[in-house]
C-alpha positions as CSV (number, residue, x, y, z in Angstrom):
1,X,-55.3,-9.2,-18.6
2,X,-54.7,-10.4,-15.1
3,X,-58.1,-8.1,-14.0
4,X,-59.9,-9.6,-16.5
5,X,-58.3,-13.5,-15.4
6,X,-59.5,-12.9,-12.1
7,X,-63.0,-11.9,-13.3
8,X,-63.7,-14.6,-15.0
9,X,-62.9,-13.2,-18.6
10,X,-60.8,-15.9,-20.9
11,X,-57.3,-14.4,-22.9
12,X,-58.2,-12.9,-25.7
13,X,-55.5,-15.0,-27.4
14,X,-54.0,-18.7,-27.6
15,X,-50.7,-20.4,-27.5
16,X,-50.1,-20.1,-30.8
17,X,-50.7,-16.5,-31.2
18,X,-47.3,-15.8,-29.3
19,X,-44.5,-15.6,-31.2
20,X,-40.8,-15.0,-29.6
21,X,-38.5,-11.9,-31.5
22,X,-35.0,-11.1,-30.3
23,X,-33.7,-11.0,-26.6
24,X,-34.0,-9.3,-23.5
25,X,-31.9,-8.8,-20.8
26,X,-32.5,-6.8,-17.4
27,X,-30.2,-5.4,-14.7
28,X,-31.1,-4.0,-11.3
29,X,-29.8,-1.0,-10.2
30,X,-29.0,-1.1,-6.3
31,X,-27.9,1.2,-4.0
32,X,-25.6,-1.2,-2.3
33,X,-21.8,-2.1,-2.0
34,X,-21.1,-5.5,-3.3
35,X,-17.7,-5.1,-1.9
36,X,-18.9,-4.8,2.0
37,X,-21.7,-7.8,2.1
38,X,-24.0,-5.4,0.1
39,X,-24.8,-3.5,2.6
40,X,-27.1,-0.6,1.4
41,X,-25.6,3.1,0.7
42,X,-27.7,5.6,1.8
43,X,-26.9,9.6,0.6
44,X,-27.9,11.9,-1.8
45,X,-27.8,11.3,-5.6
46,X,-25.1,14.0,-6.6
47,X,-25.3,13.0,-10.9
48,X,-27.8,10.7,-12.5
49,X,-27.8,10.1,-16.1
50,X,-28.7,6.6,-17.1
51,X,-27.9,5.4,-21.2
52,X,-30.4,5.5,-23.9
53,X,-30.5,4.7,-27.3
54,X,-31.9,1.8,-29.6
55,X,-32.3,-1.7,-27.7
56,X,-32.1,0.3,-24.2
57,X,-34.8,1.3,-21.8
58,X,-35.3,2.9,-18.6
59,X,-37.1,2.1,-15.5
60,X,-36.5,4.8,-13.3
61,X,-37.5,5.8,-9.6
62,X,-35.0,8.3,-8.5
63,X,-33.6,11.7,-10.0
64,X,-30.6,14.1,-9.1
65,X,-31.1,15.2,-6.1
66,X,-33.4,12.3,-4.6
67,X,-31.9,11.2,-0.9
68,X,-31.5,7.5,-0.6
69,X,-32.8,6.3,2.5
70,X,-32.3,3.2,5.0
71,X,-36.4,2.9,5.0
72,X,-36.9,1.5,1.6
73,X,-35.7,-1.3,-0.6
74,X,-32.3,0.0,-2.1
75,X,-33.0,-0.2,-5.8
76,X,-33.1,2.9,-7.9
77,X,-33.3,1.4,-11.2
78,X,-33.9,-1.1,-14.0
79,X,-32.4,-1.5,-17.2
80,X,-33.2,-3.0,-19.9
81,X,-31.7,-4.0,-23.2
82,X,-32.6,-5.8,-26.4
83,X,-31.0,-7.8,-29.4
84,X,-31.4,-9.6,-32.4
85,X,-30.0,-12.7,-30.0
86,X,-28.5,-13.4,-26.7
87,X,-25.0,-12.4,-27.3
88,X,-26.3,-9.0,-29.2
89,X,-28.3,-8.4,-26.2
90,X,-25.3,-8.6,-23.6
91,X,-23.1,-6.7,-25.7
92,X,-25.6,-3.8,-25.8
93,X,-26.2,-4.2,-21.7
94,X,-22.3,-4.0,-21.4
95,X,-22.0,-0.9,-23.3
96,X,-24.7,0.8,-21.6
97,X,-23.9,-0.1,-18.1
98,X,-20.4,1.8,-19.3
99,X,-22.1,4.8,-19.7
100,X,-24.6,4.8,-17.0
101,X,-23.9,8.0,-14.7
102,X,-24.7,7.8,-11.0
103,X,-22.7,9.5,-8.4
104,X,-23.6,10.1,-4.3
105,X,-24.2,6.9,-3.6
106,X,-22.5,3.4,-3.9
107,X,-24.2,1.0,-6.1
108,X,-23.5,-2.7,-7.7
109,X,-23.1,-1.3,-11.0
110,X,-19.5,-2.7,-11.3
111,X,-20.4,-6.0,-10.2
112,X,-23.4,-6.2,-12.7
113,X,-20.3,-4.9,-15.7
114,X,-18.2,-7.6,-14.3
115,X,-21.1,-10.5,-14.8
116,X,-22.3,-9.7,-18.3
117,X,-18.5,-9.4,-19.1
118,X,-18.1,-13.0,-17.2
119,X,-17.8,-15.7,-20.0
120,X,-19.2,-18.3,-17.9
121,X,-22.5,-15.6,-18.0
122,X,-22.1,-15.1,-21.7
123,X,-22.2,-18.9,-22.3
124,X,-25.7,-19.1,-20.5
125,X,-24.0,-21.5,-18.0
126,X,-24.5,-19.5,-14.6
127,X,-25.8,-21.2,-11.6
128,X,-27.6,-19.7,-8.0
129,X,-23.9,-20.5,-7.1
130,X,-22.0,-18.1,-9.7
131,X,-21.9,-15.0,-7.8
132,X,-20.8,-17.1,-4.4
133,X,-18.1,-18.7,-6.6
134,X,-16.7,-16.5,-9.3
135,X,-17.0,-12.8,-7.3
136,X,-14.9,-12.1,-4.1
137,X,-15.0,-8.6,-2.2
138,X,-11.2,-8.5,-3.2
139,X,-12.4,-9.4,-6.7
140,X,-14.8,-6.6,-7.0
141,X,-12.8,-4.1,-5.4
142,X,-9.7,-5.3,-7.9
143,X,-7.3,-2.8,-9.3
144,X,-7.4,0.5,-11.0
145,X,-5.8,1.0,-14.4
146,X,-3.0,3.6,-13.9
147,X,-5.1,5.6,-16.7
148,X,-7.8,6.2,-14.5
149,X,-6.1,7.0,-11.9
150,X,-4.4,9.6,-14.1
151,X,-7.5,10.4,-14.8
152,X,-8.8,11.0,-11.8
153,X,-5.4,13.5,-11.1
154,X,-5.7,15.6,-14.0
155,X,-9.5,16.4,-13.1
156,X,-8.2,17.4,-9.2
157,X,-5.8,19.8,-11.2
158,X,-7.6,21.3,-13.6
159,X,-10.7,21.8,-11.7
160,X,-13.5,19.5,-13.2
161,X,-16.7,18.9,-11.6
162,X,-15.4,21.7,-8.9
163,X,-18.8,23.4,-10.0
164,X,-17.5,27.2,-8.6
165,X,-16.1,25.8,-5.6
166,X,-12.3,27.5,-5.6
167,X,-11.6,25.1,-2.4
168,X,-12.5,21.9,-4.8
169,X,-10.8,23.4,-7.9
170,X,-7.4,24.2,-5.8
171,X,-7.4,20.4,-4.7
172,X,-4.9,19.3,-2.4
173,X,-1.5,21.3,-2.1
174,X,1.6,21.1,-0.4
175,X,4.9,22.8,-0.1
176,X,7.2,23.2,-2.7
177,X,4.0,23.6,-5.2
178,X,3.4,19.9,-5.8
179,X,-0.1,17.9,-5.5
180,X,-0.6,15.5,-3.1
181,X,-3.7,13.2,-2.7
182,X,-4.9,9.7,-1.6
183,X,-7.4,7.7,-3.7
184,X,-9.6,4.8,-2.5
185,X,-11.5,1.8,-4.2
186,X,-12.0,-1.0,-1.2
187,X,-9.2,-2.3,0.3
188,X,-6.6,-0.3,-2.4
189,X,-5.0,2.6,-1.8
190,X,-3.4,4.8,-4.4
191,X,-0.9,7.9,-3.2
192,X,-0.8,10.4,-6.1
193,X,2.0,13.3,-5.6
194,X,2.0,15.1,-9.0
195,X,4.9,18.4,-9.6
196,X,3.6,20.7,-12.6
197,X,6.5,21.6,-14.8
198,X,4.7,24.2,-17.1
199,X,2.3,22.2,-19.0
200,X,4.0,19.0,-17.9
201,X,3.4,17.2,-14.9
202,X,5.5,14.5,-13.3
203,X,2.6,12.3,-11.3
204,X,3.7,9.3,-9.1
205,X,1.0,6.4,-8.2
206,X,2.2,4.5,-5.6
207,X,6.1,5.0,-6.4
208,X,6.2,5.0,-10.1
209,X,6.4,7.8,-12.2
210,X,4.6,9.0,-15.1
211,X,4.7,12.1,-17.2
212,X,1.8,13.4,-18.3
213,X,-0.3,16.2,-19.6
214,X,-4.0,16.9,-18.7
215,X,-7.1,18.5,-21.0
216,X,-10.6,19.2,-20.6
217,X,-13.4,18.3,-22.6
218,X,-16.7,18.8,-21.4
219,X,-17.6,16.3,-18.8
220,X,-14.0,14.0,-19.9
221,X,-10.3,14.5,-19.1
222,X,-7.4,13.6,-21.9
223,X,-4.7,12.1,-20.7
224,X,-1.4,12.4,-22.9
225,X,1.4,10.2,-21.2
226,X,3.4,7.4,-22.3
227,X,3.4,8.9,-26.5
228,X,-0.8,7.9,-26.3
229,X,-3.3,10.2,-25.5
230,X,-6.7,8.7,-23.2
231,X,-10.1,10.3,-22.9
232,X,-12.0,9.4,-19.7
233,X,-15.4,10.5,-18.2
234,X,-15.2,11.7,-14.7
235,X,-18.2,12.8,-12.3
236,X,-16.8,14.4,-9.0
237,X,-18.4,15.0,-5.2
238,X,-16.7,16.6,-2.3
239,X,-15.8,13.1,-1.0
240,X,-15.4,10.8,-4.2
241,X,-14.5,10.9,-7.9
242,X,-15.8,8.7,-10.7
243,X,-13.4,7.7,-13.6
244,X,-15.2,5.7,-16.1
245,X,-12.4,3.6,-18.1
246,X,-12.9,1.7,-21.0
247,X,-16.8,1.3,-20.4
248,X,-15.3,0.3,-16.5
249,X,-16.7,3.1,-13.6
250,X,-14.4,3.0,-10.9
251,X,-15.7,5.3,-7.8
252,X,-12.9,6.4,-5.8
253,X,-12.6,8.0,-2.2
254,X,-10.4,10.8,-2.2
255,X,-8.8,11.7,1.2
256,X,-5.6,14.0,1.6
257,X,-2.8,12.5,2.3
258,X,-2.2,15.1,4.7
259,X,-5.1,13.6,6.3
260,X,-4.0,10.2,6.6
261,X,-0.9,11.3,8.4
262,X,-2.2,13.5,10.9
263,X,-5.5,10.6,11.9
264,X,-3.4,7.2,10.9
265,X,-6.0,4.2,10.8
266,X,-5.2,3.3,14.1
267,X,-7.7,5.6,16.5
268,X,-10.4,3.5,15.3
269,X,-9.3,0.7,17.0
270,X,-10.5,1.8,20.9
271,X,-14.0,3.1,18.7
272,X,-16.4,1.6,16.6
273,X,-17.2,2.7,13.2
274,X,-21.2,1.5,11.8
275,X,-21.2,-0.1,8.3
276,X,-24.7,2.1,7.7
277,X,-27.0,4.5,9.1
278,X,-28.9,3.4,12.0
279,X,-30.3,4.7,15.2
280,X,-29.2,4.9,18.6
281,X,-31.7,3.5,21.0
282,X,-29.0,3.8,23.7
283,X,-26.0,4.8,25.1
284,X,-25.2,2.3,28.2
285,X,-22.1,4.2,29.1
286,X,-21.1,7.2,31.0
């Protein structure tokens, strides 16, 4: 229509002709951490499955595999949902951003969770100064629900997403047969130390104990602890594991806590550490 606009063609129909049926609503998948100024995250896509299903498409630009560079505009996606209304709309966006699967790479997919979820979004009253206002870095980084932190534990022990790799399936050791691991999400740190007991394990999280018991079940981990049993989706990479929580993905950096005591945080402080890739024009130093 715009071709034939420009060549001097008139619409084919009138005003009246269009007539308005349900409600859209569209999210932009970036490759960018809201948490850290979103800055772009470059790296490979290690697991990409985005939702589908009635009221939800797709537009896609990037597959499993695809390298993420600093030379192009960071967004990988766009989706797309559709309701009856508004409200029907949003739900259906909110449920699919829950199941959207993309590992590798940092991305604003919890931020765009937390604003459909926002009721000040969900009332239609958000301004150019909602995000400024309503969503700190501390805000978006937030807290992890013991549960997938859990979680996140049982699928270091039992192996998932380890994909033949006996070094990632072992998981962190130490003496005395227990499990010992550090866990990431922004400025939070959680210390996991879990000792196995037969099929029971004891598991700490920062100083507070839970006992639990761990399952697999295809791509999820069950979680039995506290008399209630959880079922979680987790996606894992060398570096990072995904828990996705009550339709909430939380993408945690796994270090060892051995790790942490033998390089303590302060050796960067004589050093300096780039927020992204770049390129070194020069080094004026000997």
């Amino acid at each position: 229509l715009q071709l034939q606009i420009a060549a001097g063609e008139p619409l084919p129909f009138a005003q009246g002709d269009i007539k308005f049926r349900g409600h859209a609503v569209e999210c932009r998948i970036y490759a960018e951490d809201p948490t850290n100024d979103y800055l772009p995250s470059a790296g490979r896509i290690t697991a990409f499955a985005p939702p589908s299903g009635h009221g939800i498409r797709n537009d896609i630009g990037v597959y499993e595999g695809f390298e993420v560079s600093t030379y192009y505009d960071p967004m990988l996606a766009k989706l797309l949902t559709w309701g009856r209304d508004r409200a029907k709309a949003i739900a259906i966006m909110r449920a699919s951003l829950g199941r959207y699967r993309l590992g590798g790479v940092k991305t604003n997919i919890p931020l765009l969770q937390a604003i459909v979820s926002h009721p000040v979004f969900q009332a239609g009253e958000a301004t150019t100064e909602f995000l400024q206002g309503q969503f700190t870095p501390e805000s978006l980084s937030g807290g992890v629900p013991e549960e997938a932190v859990l979680a996140a534990f049982g699928a270091m022990v039992l192996g998932l997403g380890a994909n033949g790799d006996p070094w990632l399936a072992a998981g962190p050791w130490r003496l005395a047969g227990t499990r010992d691991l550090q866990l990431r999400l922004g400025p939070a740190v959680y210390a996991v130390v879990g000792r196995r007991t037969g099929a029971d394990w004891t598991v700490s999280v920062n100083g507070k104990e839970h006992a639990a018991r761990f399952a697999v079940r295809g791509d999820k981990i069950l979680v039995e602890s506290g008399g209630t049993t959880r079922s979680s989706r987790v996606s894992r990479t060398g570096s990072a594991i995904e828990v996705t929580e009550r339709g909430q993905t939380y993408h945690l950096e796994l270090s060892h806590a051995e790790e942490k005591r033998a390089h303590p945080e302060g050796h960067r402080e004589k050093g300096l550490a780039a927020p992204m890739p770049g390129l070194v024009l020069r080094v004026l130093v000997r």
